[in-house]
ZADO-1210 file (C-alpha; in nm, 4 decimals, padded with zeros to 6 digits):
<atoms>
<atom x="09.7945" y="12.0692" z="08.7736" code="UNK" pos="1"/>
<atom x="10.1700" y="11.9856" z="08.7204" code="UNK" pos="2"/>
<atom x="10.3763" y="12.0280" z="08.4471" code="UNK" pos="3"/>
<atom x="10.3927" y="11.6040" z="08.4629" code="UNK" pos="4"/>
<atom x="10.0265" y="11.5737" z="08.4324" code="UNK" pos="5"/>
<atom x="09.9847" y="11.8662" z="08.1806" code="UNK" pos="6"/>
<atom x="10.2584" y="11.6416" z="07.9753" code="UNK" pos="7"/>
<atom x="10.0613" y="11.3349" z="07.9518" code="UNK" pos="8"/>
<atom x="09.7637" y="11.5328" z="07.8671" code="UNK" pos="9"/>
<atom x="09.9494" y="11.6635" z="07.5468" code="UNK" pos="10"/>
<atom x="10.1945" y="11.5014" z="07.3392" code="UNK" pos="11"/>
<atom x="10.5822" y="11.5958" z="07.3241" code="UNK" pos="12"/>
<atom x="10.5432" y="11.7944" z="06.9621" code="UNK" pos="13"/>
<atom x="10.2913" y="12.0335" z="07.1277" code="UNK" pos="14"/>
<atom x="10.4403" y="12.0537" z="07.4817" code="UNK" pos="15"/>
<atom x="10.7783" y="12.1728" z="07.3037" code="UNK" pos="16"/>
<atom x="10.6002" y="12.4263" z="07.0865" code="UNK" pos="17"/>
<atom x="10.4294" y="12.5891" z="07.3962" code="UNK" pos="18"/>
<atom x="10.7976" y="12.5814" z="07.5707" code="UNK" pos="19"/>
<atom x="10.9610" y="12.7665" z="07.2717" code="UNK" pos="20"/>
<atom x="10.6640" y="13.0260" z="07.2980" code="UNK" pos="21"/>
<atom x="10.6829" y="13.0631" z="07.6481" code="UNK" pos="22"/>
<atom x="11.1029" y="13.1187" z="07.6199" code="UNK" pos="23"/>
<atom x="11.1048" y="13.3244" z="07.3238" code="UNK" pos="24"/>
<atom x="10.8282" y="13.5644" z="07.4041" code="UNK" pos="25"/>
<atom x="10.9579" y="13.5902" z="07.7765" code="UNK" pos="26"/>
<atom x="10.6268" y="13.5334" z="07.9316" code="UNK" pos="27"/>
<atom x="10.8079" y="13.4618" z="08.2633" code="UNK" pos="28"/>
<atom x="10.9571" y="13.7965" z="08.2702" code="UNK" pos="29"/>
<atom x="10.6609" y="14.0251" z="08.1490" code="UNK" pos="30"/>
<atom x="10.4177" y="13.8182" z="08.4051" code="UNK" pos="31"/>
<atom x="10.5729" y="13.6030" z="08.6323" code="UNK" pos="32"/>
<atom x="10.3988" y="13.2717" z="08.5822" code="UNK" pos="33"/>
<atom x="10.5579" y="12.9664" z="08.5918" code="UNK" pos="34"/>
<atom x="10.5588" y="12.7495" z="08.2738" code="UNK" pos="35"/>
<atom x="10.3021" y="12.4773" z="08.4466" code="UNK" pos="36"/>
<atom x="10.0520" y="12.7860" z="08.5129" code="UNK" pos="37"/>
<atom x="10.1367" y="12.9137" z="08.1519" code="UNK" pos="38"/>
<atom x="10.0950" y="12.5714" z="08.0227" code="UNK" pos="39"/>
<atom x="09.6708" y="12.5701" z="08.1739" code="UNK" pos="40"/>
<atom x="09.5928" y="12.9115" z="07.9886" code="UNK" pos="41"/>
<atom x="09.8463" y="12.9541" z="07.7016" code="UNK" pos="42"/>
<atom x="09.6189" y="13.2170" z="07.5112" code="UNK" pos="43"/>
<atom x="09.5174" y="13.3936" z="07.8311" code="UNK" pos="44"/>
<atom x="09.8745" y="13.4523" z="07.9608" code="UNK" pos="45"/>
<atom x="10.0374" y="13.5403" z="07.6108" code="UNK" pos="46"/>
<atom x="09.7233" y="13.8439" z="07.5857" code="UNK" pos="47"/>
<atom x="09.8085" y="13.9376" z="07.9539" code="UNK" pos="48"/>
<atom x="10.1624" y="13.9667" z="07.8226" code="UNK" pos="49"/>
<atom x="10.1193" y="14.1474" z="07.6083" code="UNK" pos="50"/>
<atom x="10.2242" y="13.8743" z="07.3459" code="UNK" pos="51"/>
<atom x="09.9111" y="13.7805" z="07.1659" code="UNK" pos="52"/>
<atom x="10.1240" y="13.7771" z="06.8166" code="UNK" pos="53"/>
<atom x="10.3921" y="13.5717" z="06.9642" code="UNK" pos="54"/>
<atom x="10.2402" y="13.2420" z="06.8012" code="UNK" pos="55"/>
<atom x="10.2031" y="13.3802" z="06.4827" code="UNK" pos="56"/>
<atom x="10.5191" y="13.5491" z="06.4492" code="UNK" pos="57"/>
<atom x="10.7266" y="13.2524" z="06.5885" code="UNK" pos="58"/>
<atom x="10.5678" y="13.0413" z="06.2976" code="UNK" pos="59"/>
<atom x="10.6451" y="13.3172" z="06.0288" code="UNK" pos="60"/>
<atom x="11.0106" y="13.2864" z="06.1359" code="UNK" pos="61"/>
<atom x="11.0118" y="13.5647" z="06.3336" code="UNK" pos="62"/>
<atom x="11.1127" y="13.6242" z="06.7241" code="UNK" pos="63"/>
<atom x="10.8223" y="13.7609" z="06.9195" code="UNK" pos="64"/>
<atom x="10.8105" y="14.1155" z="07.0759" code="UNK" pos="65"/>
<atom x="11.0599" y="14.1871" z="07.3598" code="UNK" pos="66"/>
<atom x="10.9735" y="14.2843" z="07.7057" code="UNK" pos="67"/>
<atom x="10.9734" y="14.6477" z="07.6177" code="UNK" pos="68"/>
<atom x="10.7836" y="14.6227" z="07.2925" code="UNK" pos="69"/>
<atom x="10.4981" y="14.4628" z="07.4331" code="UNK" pos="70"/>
<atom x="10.4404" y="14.6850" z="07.7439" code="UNK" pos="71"/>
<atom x="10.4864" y="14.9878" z="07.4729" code="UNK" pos="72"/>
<atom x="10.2342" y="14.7698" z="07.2886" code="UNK" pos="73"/>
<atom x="10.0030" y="14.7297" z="07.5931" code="UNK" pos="74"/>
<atom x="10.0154" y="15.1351" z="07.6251" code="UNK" pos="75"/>
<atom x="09.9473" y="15.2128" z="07.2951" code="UNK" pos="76"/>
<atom x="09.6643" y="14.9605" z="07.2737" code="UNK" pos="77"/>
<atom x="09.4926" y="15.1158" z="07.5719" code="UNK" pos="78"/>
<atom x="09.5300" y="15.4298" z="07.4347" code="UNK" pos="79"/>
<atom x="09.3065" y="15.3521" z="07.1187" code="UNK" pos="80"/>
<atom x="09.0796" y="15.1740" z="07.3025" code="UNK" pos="81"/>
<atom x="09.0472" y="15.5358" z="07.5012" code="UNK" pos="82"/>
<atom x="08.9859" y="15.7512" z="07.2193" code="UNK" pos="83"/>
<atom x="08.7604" y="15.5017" z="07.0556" code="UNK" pos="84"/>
<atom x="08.5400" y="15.5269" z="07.3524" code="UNK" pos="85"/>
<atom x="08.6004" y="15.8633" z="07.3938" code="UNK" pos="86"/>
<atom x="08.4209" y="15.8751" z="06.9720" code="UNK" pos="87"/>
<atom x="08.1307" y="15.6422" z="06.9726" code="UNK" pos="88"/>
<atom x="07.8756" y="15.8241" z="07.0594" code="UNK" pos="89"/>
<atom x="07.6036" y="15.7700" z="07.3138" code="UNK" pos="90"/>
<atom x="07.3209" y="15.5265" z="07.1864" code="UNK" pos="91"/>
<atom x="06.9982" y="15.7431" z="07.1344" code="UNK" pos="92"/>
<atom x="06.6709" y="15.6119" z="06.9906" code="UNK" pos="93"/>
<atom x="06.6200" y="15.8003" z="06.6811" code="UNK" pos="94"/>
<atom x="06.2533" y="15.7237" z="06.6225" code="UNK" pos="95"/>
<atom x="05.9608" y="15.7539" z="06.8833" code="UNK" pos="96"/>
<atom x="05.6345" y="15.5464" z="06.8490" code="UNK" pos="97"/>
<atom x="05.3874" y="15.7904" z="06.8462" code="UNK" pos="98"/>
<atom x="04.9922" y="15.6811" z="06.8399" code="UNK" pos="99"/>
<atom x="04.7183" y="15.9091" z="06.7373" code="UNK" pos="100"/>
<atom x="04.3322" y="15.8300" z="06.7883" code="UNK" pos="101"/>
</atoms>
């Protein structure tokens, strides 16, 4: 889809929010995607980013991570999501059905 048909499908308030987002958090730089592919997943690319605050802080008045805070973001992410797997422990059955006659 083009960035002229993604236009008419939204209207010029929205389609110059997701252009701020997509300049300020640098998506083209983390990700290479051009804005017309950003503009079909916005939430998808802004995750794969590394940006999934980006919105949030943008409305709060903030600027949204740069390039080498969210890869050090992505790392450290991954890294919890390691050792959390690396805790849970394997799912046992802790009671047995047992019938007597």
């Amino acid at each position: 889809m083009s960035t002229e048909q993604i236009t008419n499908l939204m209207d010029n308030a929205e389609f110059d929010t997701w252009a701020d987002i997509y300049a300020q958090a640098r998506v083209a730089e983390l990700i290479s995607v051009t804005f017309s592919q950003f503009l079909q997943a916005p939430w998808e690319y802004l995750t794969t980013a590394g940006q999934e605050t980006a919105v949030d802080c943008i409305s709060n008045g903030f600027m949204p991570l740069l390039p080498k805070q969210a890869q050090a973001s992505q790392k450290i992410q991954a890294a919890w999501a390691s050792q959390d797997a690396e805790l849970t422990p394997p799912k046992r059955n802790h009671l047995a059905l047992v019938v007597s006659n």
